[in-house]
N, C-alpha and C positions, 0 to 999 in steps of 0.2 A: 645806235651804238651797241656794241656787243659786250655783253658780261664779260665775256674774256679777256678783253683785254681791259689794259689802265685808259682812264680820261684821257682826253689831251687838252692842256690846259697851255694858253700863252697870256702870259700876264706883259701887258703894254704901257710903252713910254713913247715921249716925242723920241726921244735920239738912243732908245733899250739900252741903257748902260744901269745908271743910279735907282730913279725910283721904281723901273719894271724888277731889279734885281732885287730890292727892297720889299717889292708889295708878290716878287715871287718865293724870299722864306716865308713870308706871311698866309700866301695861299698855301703852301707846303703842311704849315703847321695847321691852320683850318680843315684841308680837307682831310690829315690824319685824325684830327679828332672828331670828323661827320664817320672816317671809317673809310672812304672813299680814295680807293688803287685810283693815283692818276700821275701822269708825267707833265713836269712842268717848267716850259721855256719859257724864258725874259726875250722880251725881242722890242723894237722898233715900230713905231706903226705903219710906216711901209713895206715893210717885210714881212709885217702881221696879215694885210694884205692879201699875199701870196700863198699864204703858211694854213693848211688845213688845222682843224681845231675842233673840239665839242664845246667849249668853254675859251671864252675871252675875257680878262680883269683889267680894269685902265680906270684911270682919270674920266670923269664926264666929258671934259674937254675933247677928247679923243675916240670913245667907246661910239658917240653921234656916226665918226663917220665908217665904224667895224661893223653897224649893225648887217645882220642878216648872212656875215660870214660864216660864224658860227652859230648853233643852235641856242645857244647862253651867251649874253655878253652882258657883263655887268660892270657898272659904274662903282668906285669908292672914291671917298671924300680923302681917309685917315689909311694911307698905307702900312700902316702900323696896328691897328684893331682888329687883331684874329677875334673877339669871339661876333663883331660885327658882322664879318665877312662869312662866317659861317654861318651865321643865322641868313644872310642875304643866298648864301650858295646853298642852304637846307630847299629852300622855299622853290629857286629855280632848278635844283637836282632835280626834286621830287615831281615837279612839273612834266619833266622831260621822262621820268620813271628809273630815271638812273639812281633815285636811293631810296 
């Protein structure tokens, strides 16, 4: 990934309407407060699929079968705990050297 541009983050549901919309103001709010420029679509997990990404947010349920699309995919339990997700997305940023 390149400094210049933002992330690309897809935050995923079974059917991208409700909780991908949900746990995506939630990454919004996280990664503003890591500091971290990134754009962030709610989508589907089949259309997730298809959809290029550096960063993938979902259910456990679902993240199983995303792995390896993206270079980050991380599972949450509580689509609701920005400072969880940020602690979870510190750990994997910094891995990747993106923060």
């Amino acid at each position: 990934m390149s400094a210049s541009r933002p992330l690309s983050v897809l935050t995923v549901c079974g059917v991208g309407m409700g909780s991908s919309l949900i746990l995506k103001m939630t990454a919004e709010d996280a990664l503003r407060d890591l500091g971290v420029e990134a754009s962030v679509q709610n989508t589907d997990i089949s259309s997730a699929r298809s959809m290029n990404a550096d960063v993938i947010i979902g259910q456990g349920m679902h993240t199983g079968e995303l792995a390896g699309i993206a270079p980050v995919v991380v599972s949450v339990d509580n689509f609701l705990d920005k400072s969880g997700l940020a602690e979870q997305l510190r750990g994997e940023l910094s891995g990747q050297g993106w923060l």
